[in-house]
C-alpha positions as CSV (number, residue, x, y, z in Angstrom):
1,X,22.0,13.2,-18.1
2,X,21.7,14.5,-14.7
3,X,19.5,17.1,-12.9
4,X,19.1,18.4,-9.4
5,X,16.5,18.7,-6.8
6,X,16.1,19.3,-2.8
7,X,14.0,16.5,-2.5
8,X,13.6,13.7,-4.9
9,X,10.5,11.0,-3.6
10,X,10.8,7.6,-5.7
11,X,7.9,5.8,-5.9
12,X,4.6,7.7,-6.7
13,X,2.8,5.1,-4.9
14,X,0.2,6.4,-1.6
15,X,3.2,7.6,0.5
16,X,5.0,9.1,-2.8
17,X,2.2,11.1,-3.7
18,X,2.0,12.6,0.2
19,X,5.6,12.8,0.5
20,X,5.7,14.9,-2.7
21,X,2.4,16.8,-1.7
22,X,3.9,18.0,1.9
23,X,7.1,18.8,0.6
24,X,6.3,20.6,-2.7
25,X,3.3,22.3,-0.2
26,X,6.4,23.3,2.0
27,X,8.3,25.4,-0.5
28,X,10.6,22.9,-1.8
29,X,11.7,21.9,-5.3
30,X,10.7,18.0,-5.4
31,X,11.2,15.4,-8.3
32,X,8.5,12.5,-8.2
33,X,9.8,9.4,-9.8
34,X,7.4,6.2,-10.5
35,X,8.6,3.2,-11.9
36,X,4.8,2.8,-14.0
37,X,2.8,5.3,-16.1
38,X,0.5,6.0,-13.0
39,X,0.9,7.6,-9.5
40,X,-1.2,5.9,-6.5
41,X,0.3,2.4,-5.8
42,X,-2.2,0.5,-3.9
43,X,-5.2,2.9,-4.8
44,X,-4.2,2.5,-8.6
45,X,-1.9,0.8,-10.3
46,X,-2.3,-1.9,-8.0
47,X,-6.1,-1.8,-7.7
48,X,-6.9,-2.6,-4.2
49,X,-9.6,-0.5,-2.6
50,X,-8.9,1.2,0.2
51,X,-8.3,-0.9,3.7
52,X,-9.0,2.0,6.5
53,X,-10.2,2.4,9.9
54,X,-13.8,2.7,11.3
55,X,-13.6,6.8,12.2
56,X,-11.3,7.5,8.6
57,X,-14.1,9.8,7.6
58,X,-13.7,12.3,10.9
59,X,-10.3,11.2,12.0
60,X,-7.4,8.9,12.3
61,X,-6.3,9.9,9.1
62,X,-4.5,13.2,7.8
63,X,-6.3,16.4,6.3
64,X,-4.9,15.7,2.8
65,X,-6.4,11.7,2.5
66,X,-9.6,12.8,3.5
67,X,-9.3,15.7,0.6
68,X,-8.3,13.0,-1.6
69,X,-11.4,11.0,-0.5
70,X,-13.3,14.1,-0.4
71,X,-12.5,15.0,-3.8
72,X,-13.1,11.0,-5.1
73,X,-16.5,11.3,-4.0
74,X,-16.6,14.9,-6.0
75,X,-15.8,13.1,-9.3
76,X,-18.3,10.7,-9.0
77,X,-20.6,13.4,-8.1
78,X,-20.4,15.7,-11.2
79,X,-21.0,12.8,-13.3
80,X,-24.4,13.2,-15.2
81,X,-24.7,9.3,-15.2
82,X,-25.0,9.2,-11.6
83,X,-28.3,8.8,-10.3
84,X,-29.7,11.7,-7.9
85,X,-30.6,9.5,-5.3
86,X,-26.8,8.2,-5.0
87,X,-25.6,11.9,-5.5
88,X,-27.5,12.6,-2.6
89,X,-25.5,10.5,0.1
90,X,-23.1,12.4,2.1
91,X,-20.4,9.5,2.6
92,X,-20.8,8.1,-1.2
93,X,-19.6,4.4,-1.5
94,X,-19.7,4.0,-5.4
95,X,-18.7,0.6,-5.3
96,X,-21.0,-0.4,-2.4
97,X,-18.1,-2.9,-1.7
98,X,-18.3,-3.8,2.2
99,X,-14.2,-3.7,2.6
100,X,-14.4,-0.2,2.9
101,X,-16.6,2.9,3.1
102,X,-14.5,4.4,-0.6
103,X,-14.7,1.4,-2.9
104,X,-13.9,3.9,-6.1
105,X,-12.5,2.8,-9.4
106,X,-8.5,3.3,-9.9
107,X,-9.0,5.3,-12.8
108,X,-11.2,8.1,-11.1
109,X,-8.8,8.0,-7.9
110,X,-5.8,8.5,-10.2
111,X,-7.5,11.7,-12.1
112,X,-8.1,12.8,-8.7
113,X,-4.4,12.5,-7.5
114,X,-3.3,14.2,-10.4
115,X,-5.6,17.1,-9.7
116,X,-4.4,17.2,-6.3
117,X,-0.6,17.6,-7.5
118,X,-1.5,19.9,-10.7
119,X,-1.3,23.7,-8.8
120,X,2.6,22.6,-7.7
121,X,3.3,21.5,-11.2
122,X,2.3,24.6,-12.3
123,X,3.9,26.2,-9.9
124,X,7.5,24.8,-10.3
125,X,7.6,22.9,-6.9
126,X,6.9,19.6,-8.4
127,X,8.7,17.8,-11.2
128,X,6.8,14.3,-12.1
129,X,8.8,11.8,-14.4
130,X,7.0,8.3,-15.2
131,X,8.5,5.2,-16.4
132,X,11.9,5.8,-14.4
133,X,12.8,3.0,-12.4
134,X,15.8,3.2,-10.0
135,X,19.1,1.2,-11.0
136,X,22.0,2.6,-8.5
137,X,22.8,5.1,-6.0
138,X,25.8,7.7,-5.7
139,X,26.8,8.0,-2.3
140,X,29.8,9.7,0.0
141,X,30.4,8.3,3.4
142,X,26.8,8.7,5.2
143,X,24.9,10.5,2.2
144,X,23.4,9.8,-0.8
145,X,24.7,12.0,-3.9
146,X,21.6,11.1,-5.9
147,X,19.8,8.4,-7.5
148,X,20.1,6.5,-11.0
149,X,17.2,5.5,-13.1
150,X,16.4,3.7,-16.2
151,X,14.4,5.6,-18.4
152,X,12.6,5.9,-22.0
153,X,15.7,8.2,-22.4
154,X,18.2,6.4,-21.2
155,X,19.9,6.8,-18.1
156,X,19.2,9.6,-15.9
157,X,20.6,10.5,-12.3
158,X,18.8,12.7,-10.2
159,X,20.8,14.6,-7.2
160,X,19.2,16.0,-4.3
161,X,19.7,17.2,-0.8
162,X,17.2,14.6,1.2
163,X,16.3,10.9,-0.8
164,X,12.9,9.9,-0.2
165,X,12.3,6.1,-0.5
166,X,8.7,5.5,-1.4
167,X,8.9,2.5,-3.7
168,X,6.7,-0.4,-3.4
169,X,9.9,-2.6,-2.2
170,X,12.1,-0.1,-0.5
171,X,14.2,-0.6,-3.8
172,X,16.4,2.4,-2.8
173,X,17.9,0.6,0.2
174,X,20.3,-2.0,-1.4
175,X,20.9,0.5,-4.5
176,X,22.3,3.2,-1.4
177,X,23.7,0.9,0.8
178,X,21.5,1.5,3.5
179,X,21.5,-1.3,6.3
180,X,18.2,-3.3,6.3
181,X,15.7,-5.9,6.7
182,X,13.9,-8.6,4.7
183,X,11.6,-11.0,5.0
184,X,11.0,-12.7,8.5
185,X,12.5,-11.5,11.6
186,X,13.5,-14.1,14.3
187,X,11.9,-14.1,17.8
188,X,15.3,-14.6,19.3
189,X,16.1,-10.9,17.1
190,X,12.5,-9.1,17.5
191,X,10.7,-10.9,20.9
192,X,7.8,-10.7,19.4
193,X,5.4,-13.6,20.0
194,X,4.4,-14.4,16.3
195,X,7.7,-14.0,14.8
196,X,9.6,-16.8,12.9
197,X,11.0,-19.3,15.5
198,X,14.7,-20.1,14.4
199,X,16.8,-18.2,12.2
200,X,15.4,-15.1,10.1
201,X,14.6,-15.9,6.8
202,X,15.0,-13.1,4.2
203,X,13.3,-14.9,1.7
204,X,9.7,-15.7,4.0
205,X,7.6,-12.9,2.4
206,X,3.5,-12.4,2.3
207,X,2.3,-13.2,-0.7
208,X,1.8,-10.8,-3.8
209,X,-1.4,-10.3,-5.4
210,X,-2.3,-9.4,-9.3
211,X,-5.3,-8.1,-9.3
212,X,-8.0,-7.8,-11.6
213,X,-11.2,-6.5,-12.5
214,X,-14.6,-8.3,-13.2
215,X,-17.3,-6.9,-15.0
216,X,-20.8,-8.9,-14.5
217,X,-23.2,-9.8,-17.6
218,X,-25.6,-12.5,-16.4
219,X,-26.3,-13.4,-20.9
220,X,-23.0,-13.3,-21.7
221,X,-20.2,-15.3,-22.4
222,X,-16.9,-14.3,-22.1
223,X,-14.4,-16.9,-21.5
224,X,-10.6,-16.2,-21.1
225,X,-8.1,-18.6,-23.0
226,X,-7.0,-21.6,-21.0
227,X,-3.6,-20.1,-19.6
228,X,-0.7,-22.6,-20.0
229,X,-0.7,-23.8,-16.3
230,X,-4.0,-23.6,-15.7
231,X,-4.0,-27.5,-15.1
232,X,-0.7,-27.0,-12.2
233,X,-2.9,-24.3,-10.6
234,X,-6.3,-26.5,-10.9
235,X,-4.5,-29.5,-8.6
236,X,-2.6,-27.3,-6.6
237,X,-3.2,-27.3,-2.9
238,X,-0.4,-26.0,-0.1
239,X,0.0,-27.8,3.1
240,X,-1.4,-24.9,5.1
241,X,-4.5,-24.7,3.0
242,X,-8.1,-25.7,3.1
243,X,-8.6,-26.6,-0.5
244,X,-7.6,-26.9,-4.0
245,X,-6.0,-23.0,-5.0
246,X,-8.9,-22.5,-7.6
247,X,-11.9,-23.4,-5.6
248,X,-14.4,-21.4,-2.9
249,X,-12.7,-22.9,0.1
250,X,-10.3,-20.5,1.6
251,X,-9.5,-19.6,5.3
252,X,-10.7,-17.5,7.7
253,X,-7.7,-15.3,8.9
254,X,-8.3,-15.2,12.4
255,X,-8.9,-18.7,12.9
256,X,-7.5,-20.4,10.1
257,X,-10.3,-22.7,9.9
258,X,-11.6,-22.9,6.6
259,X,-14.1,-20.9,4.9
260,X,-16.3,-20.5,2.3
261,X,-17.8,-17.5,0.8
262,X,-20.3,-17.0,-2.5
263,X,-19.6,-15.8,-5.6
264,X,-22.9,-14.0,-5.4
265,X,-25.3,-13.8,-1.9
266,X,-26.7,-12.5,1.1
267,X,-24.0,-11.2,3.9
268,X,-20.5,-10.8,3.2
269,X,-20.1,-12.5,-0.5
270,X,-17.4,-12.1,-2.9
271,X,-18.9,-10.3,-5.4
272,X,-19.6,-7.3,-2.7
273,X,-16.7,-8.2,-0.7
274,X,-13.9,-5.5,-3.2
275,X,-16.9,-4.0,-5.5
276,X,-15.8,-0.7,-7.1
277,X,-19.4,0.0,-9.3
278,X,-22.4,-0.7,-7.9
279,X,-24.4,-0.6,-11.0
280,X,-27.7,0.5,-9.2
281,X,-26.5,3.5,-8.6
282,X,-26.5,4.7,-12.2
283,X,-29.5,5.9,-14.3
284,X,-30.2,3.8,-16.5
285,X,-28.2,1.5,-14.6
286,X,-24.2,-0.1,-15.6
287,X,-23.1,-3.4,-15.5
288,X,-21.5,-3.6,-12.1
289,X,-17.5,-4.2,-11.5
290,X,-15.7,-6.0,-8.6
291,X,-12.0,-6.2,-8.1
292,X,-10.6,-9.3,-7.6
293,X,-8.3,-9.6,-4.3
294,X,-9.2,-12.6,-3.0
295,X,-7.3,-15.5,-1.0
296,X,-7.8,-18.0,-4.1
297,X,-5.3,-15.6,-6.3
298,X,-2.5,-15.4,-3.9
299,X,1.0,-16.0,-5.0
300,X,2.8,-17.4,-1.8
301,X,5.0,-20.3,-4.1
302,X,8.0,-17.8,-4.1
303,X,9.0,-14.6,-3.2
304,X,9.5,-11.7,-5.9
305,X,11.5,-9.2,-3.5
306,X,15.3,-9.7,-3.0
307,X,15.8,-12.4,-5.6
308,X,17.6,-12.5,-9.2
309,X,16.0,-10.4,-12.1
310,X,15.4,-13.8,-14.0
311,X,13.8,-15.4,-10.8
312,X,11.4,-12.6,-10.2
313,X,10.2,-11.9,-13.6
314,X,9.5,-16.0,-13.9
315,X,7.1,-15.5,-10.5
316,X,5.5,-12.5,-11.5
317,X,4.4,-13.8,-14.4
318,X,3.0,-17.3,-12.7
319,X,1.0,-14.7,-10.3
320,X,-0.6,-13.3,-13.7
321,X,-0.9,-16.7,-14.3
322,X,-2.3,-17.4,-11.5
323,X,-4.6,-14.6,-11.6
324,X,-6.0,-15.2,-15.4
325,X,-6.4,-19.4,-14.3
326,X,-9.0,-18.4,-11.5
327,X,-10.9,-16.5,-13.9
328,X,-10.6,-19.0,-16.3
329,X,-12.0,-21.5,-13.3
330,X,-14.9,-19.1,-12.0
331,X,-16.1,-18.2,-16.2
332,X,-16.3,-22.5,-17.1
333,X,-16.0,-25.1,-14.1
334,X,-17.9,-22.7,-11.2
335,X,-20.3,-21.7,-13.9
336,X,-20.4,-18.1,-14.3
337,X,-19.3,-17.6,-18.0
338,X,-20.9,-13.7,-17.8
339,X,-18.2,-13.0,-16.0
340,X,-15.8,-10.6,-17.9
341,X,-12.4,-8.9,-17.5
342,X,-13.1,-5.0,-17.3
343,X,-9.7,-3.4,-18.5
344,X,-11.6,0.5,-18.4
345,X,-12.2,0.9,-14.4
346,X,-8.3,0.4,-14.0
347,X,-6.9,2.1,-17.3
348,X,-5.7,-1.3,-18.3
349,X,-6.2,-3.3,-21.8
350,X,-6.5,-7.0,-20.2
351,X,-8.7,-5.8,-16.7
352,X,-5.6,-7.1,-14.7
353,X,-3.6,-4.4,-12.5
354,X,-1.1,-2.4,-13.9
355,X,1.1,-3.5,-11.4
356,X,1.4,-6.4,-8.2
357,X,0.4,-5.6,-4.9
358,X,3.4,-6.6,-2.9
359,X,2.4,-6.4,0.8
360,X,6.0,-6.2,2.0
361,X,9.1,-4.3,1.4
362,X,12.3,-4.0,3.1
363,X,12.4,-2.2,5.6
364,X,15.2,-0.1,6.9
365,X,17.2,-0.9,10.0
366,X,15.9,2.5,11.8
367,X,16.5,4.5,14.4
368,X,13.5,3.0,15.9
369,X,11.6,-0.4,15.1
370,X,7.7,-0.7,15.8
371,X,7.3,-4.3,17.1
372,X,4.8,-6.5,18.1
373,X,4.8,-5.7,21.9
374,X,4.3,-1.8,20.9
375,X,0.7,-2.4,19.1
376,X,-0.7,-6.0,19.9
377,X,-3.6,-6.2,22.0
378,X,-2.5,-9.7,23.3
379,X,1.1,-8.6,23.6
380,X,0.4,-5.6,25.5
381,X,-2.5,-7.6,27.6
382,X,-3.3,-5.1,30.9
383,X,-1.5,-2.0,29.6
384,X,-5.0,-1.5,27.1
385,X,-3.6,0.5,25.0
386,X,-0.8,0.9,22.0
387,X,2.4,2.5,23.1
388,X,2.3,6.1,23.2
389,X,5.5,7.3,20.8
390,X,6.9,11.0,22.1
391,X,8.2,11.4,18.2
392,X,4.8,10.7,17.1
393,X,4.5,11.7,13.3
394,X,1.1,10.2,12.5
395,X,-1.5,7.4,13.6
396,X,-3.2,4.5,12.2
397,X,-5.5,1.6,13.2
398,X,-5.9,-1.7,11.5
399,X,-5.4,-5.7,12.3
400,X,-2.1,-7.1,12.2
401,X,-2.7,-8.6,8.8
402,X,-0.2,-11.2,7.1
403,X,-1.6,-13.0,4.2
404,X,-0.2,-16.6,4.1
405,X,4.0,-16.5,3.4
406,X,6.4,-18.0,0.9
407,X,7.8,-19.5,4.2
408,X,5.1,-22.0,4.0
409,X,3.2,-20.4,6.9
410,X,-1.2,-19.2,6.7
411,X,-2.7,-16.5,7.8
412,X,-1.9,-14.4,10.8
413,X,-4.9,-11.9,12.3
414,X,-4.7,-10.3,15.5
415,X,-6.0,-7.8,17.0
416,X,-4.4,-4.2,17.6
417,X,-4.9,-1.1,19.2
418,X,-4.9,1.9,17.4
419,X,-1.2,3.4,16.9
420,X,1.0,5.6,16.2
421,X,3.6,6.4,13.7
422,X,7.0,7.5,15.3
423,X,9.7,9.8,14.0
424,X,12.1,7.3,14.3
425,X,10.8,4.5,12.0
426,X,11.5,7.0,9.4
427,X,15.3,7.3,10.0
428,X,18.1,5.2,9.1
429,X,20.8,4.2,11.4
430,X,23.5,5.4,9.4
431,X,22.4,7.6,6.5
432,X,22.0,10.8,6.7
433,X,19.8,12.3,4.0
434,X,17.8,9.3,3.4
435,X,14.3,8.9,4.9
436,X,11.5,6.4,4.6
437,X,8.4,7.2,3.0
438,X,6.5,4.3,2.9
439,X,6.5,0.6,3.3
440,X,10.4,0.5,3.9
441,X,9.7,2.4,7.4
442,X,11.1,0.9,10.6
443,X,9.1,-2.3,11.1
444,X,8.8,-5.9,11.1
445,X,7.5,-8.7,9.4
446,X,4.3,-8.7,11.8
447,X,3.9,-5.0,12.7
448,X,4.5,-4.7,8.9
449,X,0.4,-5.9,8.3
450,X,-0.5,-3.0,10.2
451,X,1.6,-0.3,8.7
452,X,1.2,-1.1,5.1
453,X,-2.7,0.0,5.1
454,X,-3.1,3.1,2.6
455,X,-3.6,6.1,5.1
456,X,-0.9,5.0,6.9
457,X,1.4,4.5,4.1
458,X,0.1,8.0,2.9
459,X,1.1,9.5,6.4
460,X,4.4,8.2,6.6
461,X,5.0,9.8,3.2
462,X,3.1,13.1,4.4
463,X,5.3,13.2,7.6
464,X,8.5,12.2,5.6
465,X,8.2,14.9,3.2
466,X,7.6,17.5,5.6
467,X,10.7,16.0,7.8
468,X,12.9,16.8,4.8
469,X,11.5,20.4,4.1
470,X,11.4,21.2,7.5
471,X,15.5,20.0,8.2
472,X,16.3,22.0,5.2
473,X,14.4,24.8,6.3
474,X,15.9,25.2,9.5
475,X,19.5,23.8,8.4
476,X,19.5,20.4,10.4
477,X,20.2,17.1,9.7
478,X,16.7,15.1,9.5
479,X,18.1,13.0,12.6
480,X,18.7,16.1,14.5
481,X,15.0,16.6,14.8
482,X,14.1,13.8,16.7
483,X,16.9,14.2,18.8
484,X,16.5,17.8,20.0
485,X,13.7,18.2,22.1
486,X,12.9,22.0,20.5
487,X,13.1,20.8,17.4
488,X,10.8,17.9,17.5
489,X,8.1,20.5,19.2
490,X,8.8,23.0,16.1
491,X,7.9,20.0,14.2
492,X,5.0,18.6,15.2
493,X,3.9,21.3,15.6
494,X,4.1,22.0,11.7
495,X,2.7,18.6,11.1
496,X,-0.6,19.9,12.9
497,X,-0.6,23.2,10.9
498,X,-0.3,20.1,7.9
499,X,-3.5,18.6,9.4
500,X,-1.7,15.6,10.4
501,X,-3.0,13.7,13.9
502,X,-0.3,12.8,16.3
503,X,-2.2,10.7,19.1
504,X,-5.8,9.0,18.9
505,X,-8.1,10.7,21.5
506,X,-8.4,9.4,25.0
507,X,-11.6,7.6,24.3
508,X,-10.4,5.0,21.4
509,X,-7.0,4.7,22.5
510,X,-8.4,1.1,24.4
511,X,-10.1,-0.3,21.0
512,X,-9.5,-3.3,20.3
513,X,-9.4,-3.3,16.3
């Protein structure tokens, strides 16, 4: 079974949604593939709230994420359950949660995706098949022929004219051949300061997170069953880490000193730290839900990505595991039995995600690598700003944020200017009609905890799908684009008609995030 497309995007996570939007906007005939039954990656299936910088609501993000925020906000809105006093506020925080100024419940940000990509359904731009996860590649010399995917009905290759890689893993890449990265660079490779000393290790990952969702009802009791290892997790403790794995003491990224945060309290406590409904803000008021992201719940024993089928289903499940035995530690030995596993705000029967976060992917060996010395604050110290990309396709601006690895290695926090995205992070060194479109782009281990965040992972998609109806438009190779000066004006150019930023403005360019 085979069909044909000019642009197929797999992965309907944040940067498969955009890359699908901009292209199917553009005029071209795009399939969307998602390996799940739900599009939006991190802002869904994998139910984080949104990590985004401190001017996302003005700028520093594209036109169509604020829409998407916009029209989050609009939901909530036309809900007769909201109170009028929380309908009121302009920049609407339903959750309250102090992570972000959008802490909205997957389930209302996936109706809202869907809404945003209904008009090109309709239309017959956009072709949107769930439950299809990639399982080879047809290629000739420097192109991919098309992709092939496991389905509900069997196996099913899709051909198209430009391959968009938007998976969570950059899954695409080994199936196509195309040359690429894993795990930790080396300094002696990359030069940047906080990469791995030694050899590169393919297998030194962040960790993974499953989350889950927590309901709060201070008289009840709602206990989960013991989970098998639940007494391996209970006396586990890593060498880089404060404390026992199930316990309040965690530690502070930026310092790595330890640190210990309330379930419930004044300041910054857990309980407000990821919350997605802030039941005061109902009438009569709902039980109020938090997600679960937390250091405790990290799954740094092994990595999941790059490994044997047999080896990765084994860890995902301990990271379930994992998961349901902190529960099952906050609901009986911390005391708070009224806790409760809330399966409706994420569209899920057991409250956990549909899906792992995995903070990492592979990433492409590109035309173009972001590294350290481009974005750090310290490793750009008297320059005071990021580096200023001439190919620039987008901006973003958060921390350089690695959760603690499989390598054995804690947190690393440092502070960054805000960036940009350039052209060539999105291009292979060899393939032609393959681009990145999300996680997989062109950068490294470190500058990876900067470009992962969700509006930059939804620009890179935006910018990506637009690359690959803009080089079919005007009957280039995607690479030609960046390398022709005319071209690359043409195309920014079209990526500001898109409402897509290319540079920060003068006055934050020295921030020091």
């Amino acid at each position: 079974m085979g069909s044909d497309c000019e642009v197929l995007v797999v992965g309907g996570g944040c940067g498969g949604v955009a890359a699908a939007l901009s292209a199917a906007m553009l005029g071209r005939r795009v399939v969307l593939t998602e390996t799940t039954g739900r599009l939006g990656g991190q802002l869904t299936a994998q139910a984080v709230p949104p990590d985004e910088n401190a001017w996302v609501e003005t700028f520093g993000s594209t036109q169509s994420y604020r829409l998407m925020r916009s029209r989050v906000r609009d939901r909530y809105r036309a809900d007769p359950r909201l109170s009028a006093e929380a309908r009121a506020v302009r920049e609407l925080n339903p959750g309250e949660g102090w992570v972000s100024v959008l802490c909205a419940e997957p389930v209302v940000v996936g109706e809202v995706l869907d809404e945003l990509l209904a008009p090109l359904v309709r239309a017959g731009n956009l072709e949107i098949r769930y439950h299809h996860t990639p399982v080879g590649a047809a290629t000739t010399g420097d192109r991919v022929d098309a992709v092939e995917f496991a389905s509900p009905e069997g196996a099913v290759s899709v051909s198209a004219s430009y391959v968009i890689d938007a998976t969570e893993e950059g899954d695409v890449l080994p199936l196509a051949g195309c040359e690429h990265v894993l795990g930790s660079e080396s300094a002696d490779e990359t030069g940047e300061p906080h990469a791995l000393d030694g050899p590169a290790d393919p297998l030194d990952q962040q960790a993974l997170t499953w989350c889950a969702a927590l309901e709060w009802d201070p008289d009840g009791s709602h206990v989960v069953p013991r989970p098998a290892d639940y007494d391996f997790w209970r006396s586990y403790r890593a060498p880089f880490w404060p404390g026992p794995q199930l316990g309040w003491t965690t530690q502070e990224p930026e310092t790595g000193e330890p640190l210990s945060r309330p379930l419930f309290g004044e300041g910054q406590d857990l309980w407000r730290f990821r919350r997605i409904r802030s039941g005061r803000l109902w009438d009569p008021p709902r039980p109020d839900v938090t997600l679960v992201n937390w250091p405790q719940i990290d799954y740094w024993l092994a990595p999941v990505t790059g490994v044997a089928p047999e080896e990765r289903a084994t860890r995902l499940a301990q990271a379930r595991s994992l998961t349901l035995s902190f529960v099952h530690w906050l609901q009986t030995e911390a005391g708070y039995p009224g806790l409760r596993l809330a399966g409706e705000p994420l569209g899920t029967p057991d409250g956990l995600a549909l899906a792992p976060y995995v903070r990492e992917s592979r990433r492409i060996r590109a035309e173009f690598t972001v590294l350290e010395q481009h974005v750090g604050v310290a490793a750009r110290a008297g320059i005071g700003q990021a580096e200023q990309f001439a190919d620039s396709i987008g901006v973003g601006c958060y921390r350089i944020d690695l959760h603690p690895s499989t390598g054995g290695r804690g947190y690393l926090d440092i502070a960054c200017h805000p960036f940009q995205i350039p052209l060539g992070a999105l291009l292979p060194v060899r393939l032609e009609n393959l681009l990145a479109g999300g996680k997989c782009l062109g950068v490294t281990h470190v500058t990876n905890g900067c470009y992962r965040l969700h509006p930059v992972e939804w620009n890179t998609g935006e910018a990506a799908g637009a690359l690959a109806a803009f080089a079919l438009e005007r009957g280039v190779p995607a690479r030609a684009v960046r390398a022709k000066p005319g071209l690359l004006a043409d195309f920014q150019a079209r990526l500001g008609k898109l409402g897509v930023p290319l540079e920060w403005p003068e006055a934050v360019r020295g921030v020091v995030r």
